[in-house]
DONUMAR-269825 format. One record per atom (N, C-alpha, C): residue in one letter; x, y, z. Coordinates in steps of 0.05 Angstrom, whole numbers, plus 32768, in hexadecimal, padded with zeros to 4 digits. Example, Ala and Ser with C-alpha at 12.3 -4.5 7.8 and 13.67 -1.06 7.14 Angstrom:
BEGIN
A81087F8E809CA80F67FA6809CA81087FBE809CS81017FD3808ES81117FEB808FS81028001809D
This chain:
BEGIN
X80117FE88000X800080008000X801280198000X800E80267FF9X801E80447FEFX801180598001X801D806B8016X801C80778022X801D808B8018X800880AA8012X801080BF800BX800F80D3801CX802180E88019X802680FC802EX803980FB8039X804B80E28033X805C80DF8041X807C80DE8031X809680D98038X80AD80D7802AX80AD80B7801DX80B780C68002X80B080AA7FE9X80C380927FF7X80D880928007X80E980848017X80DA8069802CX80C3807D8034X80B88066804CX809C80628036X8095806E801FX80788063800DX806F804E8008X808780388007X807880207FF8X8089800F8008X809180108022X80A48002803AX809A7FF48045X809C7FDC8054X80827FCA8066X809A7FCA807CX80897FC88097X80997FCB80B2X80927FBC80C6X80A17FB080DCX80A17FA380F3X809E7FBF8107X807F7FC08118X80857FCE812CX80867FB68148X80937FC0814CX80A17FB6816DX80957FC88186X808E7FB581A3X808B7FC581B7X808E7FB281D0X80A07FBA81E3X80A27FA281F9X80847F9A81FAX80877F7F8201X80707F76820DX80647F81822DX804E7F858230X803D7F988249X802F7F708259X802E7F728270X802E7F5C827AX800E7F67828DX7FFB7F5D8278X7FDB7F678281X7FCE7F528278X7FBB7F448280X7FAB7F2D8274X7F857F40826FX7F917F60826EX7F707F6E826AX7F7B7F768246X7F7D7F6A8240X7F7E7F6C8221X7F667F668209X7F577F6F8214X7F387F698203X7F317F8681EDX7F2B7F7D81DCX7F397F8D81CBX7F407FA081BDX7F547F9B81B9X7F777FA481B5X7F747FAD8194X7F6A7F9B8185X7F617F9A8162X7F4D7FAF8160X7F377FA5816CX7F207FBF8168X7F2D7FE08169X7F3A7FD78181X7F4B7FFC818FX7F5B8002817BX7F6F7FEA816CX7F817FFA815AX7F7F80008145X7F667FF8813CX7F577FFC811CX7F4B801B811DX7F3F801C8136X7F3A8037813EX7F44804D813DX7F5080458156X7F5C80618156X7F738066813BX7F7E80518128X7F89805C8115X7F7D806B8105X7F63806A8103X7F46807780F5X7F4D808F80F4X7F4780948118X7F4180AB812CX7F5E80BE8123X7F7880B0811EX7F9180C58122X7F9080CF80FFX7F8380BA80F5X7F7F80C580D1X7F6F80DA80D4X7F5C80DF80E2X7F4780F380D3X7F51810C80E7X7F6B811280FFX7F7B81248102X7F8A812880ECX7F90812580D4X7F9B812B80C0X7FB6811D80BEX7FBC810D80C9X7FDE80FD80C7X7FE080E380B7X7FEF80E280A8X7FEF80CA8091X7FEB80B180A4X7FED80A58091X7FDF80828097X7FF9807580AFX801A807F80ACX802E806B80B9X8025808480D3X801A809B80D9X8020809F80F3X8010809180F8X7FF3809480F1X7FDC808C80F9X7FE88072810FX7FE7805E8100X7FF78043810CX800480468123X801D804D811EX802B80528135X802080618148X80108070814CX800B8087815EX7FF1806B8167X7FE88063815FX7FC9804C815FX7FE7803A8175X7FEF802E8162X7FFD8019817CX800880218196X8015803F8199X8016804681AEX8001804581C2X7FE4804E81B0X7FCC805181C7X7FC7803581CFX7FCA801E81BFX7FC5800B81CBX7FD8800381E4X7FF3800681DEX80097FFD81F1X8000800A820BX7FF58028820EX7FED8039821AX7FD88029822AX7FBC80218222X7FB080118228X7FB48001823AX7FCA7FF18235X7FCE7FD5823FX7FDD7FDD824FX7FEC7FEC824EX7FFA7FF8826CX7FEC80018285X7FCF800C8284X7FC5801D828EX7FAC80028299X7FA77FF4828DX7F8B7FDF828EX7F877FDB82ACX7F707FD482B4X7F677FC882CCX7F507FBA82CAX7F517FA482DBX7F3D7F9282DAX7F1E7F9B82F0X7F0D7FA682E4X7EF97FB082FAX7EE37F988307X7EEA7F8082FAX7ED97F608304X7EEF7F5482FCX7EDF7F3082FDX7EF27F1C82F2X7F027F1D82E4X7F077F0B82D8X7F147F0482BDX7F247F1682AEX7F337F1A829DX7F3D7F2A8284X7F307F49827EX7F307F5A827FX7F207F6C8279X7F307F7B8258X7F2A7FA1825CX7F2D7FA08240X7F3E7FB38245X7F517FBE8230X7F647FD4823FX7F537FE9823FX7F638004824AX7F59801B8258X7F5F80248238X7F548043823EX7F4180588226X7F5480748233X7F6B8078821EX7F7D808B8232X7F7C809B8215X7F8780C1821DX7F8580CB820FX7FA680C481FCX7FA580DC81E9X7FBB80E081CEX7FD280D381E1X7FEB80B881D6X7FFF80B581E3X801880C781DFX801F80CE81F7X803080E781F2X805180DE8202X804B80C38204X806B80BD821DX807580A38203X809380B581FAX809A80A981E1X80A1808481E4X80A080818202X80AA805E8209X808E804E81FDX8076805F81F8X8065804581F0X805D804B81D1X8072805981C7X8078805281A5X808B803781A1X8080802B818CX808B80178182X80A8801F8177X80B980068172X80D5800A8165X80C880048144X80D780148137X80CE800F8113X80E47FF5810DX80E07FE280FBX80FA7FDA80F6X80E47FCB80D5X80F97FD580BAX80F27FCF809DX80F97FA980A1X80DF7FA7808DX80E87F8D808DX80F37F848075X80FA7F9A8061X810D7F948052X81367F9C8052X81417F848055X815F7F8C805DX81707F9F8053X815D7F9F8037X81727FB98027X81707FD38031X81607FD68047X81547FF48050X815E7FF68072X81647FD6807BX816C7FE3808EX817F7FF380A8X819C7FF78089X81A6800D8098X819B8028808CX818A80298089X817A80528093X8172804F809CX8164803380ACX8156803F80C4X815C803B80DAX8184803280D5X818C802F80F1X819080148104X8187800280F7X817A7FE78104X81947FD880F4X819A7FC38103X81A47FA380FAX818C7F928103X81877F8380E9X81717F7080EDX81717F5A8102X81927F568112X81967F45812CX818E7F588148X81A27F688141X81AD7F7B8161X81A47F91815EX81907FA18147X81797FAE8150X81957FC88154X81AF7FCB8148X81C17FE68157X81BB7FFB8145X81BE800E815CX81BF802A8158X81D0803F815DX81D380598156X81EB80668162X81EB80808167X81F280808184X81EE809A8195X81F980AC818CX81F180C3817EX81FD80DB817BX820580EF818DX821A80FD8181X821F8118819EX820E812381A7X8204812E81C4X81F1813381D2X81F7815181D0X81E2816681CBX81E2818381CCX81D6818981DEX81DE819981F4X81D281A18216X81C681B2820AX81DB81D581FDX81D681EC81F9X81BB81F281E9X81AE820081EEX819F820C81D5X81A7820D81B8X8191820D81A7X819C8211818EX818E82268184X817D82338198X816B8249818DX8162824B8170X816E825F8163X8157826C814AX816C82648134X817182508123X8188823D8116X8178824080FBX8195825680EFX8186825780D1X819E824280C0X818B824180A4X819C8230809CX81A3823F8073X81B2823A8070X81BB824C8057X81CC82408043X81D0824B802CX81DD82418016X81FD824D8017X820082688020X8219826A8018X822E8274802CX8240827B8024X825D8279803DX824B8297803BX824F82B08037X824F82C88038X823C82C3804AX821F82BA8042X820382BE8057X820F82B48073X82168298806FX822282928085X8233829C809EX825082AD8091X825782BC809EX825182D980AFX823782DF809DX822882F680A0X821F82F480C4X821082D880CBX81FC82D780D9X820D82C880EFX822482BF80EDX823E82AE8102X823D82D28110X824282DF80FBX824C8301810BX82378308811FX822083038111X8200830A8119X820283078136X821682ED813EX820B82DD8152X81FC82C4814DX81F782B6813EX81F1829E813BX820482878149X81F982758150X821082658166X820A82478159X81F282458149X81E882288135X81E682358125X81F08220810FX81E5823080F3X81E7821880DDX81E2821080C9X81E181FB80AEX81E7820D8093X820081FE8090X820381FF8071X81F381E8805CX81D881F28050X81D481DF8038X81D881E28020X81E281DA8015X81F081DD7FECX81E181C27FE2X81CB81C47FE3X81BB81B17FD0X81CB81AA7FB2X81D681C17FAAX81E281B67F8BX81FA81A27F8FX81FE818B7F88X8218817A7F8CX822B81787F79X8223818C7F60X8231818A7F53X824381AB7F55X823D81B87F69X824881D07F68X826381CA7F6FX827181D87F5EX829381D47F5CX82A481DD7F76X829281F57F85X82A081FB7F9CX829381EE7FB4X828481DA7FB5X827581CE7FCDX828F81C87FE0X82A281B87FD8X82B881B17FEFX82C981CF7FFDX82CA81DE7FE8X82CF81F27FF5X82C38204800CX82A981FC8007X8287820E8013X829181FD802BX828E81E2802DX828B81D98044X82A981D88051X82BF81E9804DX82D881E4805DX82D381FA806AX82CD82168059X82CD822E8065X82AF8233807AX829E8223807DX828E8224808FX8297821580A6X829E820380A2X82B081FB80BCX82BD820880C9X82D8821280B6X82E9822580CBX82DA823680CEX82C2823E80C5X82B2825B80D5X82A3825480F4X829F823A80ECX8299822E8105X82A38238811BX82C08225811AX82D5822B812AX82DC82458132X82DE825A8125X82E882768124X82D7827E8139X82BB827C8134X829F828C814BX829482748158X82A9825E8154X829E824A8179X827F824C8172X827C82398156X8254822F8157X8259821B814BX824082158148X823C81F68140X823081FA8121X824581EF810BX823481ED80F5X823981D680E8X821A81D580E3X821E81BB80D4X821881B580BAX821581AA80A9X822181A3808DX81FE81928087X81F481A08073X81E4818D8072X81E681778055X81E6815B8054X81E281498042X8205813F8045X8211814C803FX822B81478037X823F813B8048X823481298054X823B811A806CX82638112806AX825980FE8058X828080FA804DX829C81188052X828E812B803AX829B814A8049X82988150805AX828A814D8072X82848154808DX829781448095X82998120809FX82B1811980A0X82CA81248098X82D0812A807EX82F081258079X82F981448086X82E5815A808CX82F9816F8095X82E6817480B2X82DE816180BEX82D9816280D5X82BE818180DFX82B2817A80D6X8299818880DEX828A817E80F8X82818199810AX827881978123X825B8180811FX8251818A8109X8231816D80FBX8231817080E5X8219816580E3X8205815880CCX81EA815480CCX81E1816B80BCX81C0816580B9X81BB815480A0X81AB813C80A2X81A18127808EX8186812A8090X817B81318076X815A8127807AX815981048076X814280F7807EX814480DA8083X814380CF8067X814080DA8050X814180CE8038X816680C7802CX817280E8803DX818F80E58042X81A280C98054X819180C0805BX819E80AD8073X81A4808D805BX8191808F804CX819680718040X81B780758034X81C4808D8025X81D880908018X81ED80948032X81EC809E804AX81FD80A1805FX820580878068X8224808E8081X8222807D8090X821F808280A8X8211807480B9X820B808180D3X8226807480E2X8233805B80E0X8242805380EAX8263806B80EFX8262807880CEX827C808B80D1X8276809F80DBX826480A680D2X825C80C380E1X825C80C38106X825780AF810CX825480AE8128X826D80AA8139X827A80968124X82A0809A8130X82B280B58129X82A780C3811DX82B880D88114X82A680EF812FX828E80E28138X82898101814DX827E81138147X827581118134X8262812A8125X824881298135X823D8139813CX821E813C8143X821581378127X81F5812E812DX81E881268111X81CB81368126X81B88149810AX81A28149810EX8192813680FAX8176813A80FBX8164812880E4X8157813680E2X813A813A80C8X812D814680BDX811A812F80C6X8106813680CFX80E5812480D9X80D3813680CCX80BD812680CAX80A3813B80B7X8082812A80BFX8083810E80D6X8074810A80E0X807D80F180FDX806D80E98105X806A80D9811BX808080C28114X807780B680FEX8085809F80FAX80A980A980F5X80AC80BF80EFX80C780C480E5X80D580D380FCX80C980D68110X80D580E48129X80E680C48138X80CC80AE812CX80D380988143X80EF808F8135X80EB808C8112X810880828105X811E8094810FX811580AC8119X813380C18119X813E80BA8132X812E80B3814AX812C80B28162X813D809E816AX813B8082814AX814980698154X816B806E814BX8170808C8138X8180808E8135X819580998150X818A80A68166X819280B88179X81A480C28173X819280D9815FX81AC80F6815AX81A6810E8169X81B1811F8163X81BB81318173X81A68148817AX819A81488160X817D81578166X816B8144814CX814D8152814EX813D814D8137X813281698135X812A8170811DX81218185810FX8105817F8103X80F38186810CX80D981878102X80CD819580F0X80BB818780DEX80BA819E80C5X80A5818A80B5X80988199809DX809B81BB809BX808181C180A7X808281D980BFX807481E280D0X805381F080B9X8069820480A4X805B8217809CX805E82168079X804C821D8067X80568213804EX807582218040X807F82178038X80A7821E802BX80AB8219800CX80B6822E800CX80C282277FEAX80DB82277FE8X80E482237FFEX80FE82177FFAX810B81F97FF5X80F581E27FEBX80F881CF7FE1X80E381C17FDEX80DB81A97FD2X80BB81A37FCBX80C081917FDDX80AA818F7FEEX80A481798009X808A81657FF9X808F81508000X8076813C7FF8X8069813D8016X806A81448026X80518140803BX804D816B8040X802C81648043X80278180804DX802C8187806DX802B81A78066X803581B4807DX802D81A7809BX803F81A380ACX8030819480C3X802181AF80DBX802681C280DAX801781D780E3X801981DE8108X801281E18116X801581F4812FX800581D48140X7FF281CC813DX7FE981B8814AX7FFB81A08143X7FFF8195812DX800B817C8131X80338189813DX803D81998138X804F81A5814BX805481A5816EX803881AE8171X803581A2818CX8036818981A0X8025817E8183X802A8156818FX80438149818DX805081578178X806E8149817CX8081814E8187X8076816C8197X8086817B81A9X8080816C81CAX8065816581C8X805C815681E4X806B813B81E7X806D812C81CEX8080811781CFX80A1811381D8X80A8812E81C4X80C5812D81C8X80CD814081E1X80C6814D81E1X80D0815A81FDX80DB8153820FX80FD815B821AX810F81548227X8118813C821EX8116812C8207X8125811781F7X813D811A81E9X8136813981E0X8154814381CDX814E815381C3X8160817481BEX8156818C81B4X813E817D819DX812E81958199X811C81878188X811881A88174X811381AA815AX811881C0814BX810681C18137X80F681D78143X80E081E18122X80E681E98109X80DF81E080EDX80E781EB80DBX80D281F980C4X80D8820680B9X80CA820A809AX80B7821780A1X80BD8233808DX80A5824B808DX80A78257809EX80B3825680B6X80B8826B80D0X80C7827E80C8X80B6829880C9X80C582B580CFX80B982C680E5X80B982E080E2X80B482EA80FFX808C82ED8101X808582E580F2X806682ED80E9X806282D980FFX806E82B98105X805F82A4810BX807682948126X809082A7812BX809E829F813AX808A82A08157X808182AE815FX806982A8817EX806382998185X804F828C816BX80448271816BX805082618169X806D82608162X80768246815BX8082823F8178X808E82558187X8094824E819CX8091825281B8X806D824F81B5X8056824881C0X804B822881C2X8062822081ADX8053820581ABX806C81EE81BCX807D81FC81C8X809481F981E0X80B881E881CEX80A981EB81BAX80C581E481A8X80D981ED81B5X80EE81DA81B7X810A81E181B9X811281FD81A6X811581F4818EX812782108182X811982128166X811C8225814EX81158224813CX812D822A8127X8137821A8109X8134822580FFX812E823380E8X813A823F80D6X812D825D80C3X8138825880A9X812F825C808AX8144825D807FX813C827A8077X811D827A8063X812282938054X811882B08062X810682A8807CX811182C38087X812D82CE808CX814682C18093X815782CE8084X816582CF806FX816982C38065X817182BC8049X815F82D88033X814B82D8803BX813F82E88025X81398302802FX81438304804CX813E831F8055X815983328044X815083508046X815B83618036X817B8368804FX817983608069X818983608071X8195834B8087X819183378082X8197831B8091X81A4831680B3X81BD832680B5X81C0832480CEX81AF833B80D9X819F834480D4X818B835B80EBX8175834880EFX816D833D80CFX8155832680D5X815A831580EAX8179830580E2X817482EE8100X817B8302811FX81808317811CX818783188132X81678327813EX815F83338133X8135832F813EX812B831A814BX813083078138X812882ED813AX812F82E18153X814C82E28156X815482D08170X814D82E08188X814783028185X813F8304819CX812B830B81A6X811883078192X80FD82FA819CX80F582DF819CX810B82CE819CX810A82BC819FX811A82AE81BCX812582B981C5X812D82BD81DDX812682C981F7X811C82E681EBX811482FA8204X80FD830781F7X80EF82FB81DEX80CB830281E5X80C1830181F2X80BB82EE820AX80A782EC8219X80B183038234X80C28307823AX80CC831F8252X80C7833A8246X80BB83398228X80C683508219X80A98354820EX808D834A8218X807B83408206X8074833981EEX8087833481E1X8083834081C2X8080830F81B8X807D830481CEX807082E881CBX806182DF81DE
């Protein structure tokens, strides 16, 4: 069955979901509840693989929670949206050619811990070129992403040496997006991969060489694959509609932001993306997100480091300042 709305990567994929076993004999049923409520999470607007997953959680939820009010076996309990990420299932493809992107050995189930980020990453724009880049290191930017989508651009190895040492120079963290291998060989602080990026990566080198890795997620099911990756942050997206690249799933919007914000919270920076500028920065971080970031509010502003530097400080000291 072909999933639409979602990345052509997981479309036509069949999967093993996994979940410890819950030790309850009130399991009466379990089928009716999960046919349901996968219904119930479709007609919230989320493709068919959250539906599922988010459905098996409520059941696991259930069965954790059950009590027998007479005899015998009873039926599980009727609990609201699951929001405690231990009673999501583990994803694992049950085809072998797929599964190192999602992290898994089809024996030992390994995975690999990425560098842990305490600090903030606040208002993290991300850009095409050394100049922009350097612009907004001055700004004060302390995160920032170099992306050069073109791979055939003749100065890409150069793009990505001199963002490094800019790194280094203003003590921030930048990271490299797609170009994982160049990130290795001249030692970059990370690496942002969207998860269609991961099948061509290696998670094995990247993780001995020390690089922080973020991930690109765009629903339920792809937070849980990023999650089994344990990188360094995840980046959520796209919040708000973008033309900065064609997305096959629509905008996930201010409510479904929230739910994945209730999930992940205190798990690992967690980062809003796409369509955020200052019109809609309030709300976005109203919805208790870790950090956001930006491309073409600055990128296309007429003066870029004034833009991010608005940005980060109403993004910091709006609410002392009312202005969130």
């Amino acid at each position: 069955y072909q999933v639409t709305g979602t990345s052509s990567l997981h479309r036509d994929q069949t999967f093993w979901l996994t979940s410890p076993r819950i030790a309850t004999n009130n399991s009466h049923g379990t089928g009716c509840t999960l046919s349901s409520a996968i219904a119930a999470v479709m007609a919230h607007g989320f493709v068919l693989n959250d539906a599922v997953v988010v459905a098996k959680a409520y059941v696991s939820q259930g069965l954790h929670y059950s009590y027998q009010p007479g005899s015998g076996p009873s039926c599980l309990a009727r609990c609201g949206w699951p929001n405690e990420l231990l009673l999501y299932p583990f994803i694992e493809p049950l085809s072998s050619l797929n599964q190192s992107l999602y992290g898994v050995n089809a024996i030992s189930k390994q995975v690999y811990a990425f560098k842990e980020i305490v600090e903030p990453l606040g208002v993290y724009p991300v850009v095409a070129e050394i100049d922009l880049l350097q612009q907004l290191l001055s700004a004060g930017a302390k995160t920032i992403q170099l992306r050069v989508k073109d791979e055939n651009d003749p100065l890409l190895e150069q793009k990505i040496v001199q963002a490094i040492a800019l790194g280094r120079d203003y003590r921030a963290k930048v990271f490299i997006n797609d170009h994982w291998q160049l990130a290795i060989k001249h030692q970059a602080y990370g690496v942002h991969l969207g998860q269609e990026d991961l099948f061509e990566s290696n998670l094995k080198r990247l993780n001995e060489a020390d690089i922080a890795l973020g991930l690109s997620s765009h629903s339920y099911f792809e937070i849980l694959l990023a999650m089994q990756h344990q990188p360094s942050y995840i980046a959520f997206g796209h919040i708000f509609p973008t033309t900065t690249k064609q997305m096959p799933s629509a905008p996930q919007g201010l409510s479904k932001l929230a739910r994945y914000v209730d999930l992940m919270q205190g798990e690992l920076p967690i980062v809003a993306i796409g369509g955020i500028d200052a019109g809609n920065l309030a709300a976005v971080k109203a919805s208790g997100v870790d950090d956001v970031a930006v491309v073409r509010a600055v990128t296309e502003a007429n003066d870029p480091a004034k833009a991010y530097k608005t940005l980060a400080d109403e993004w910091t000291l709006g609410v002392s300042n009312g202005a969130l």
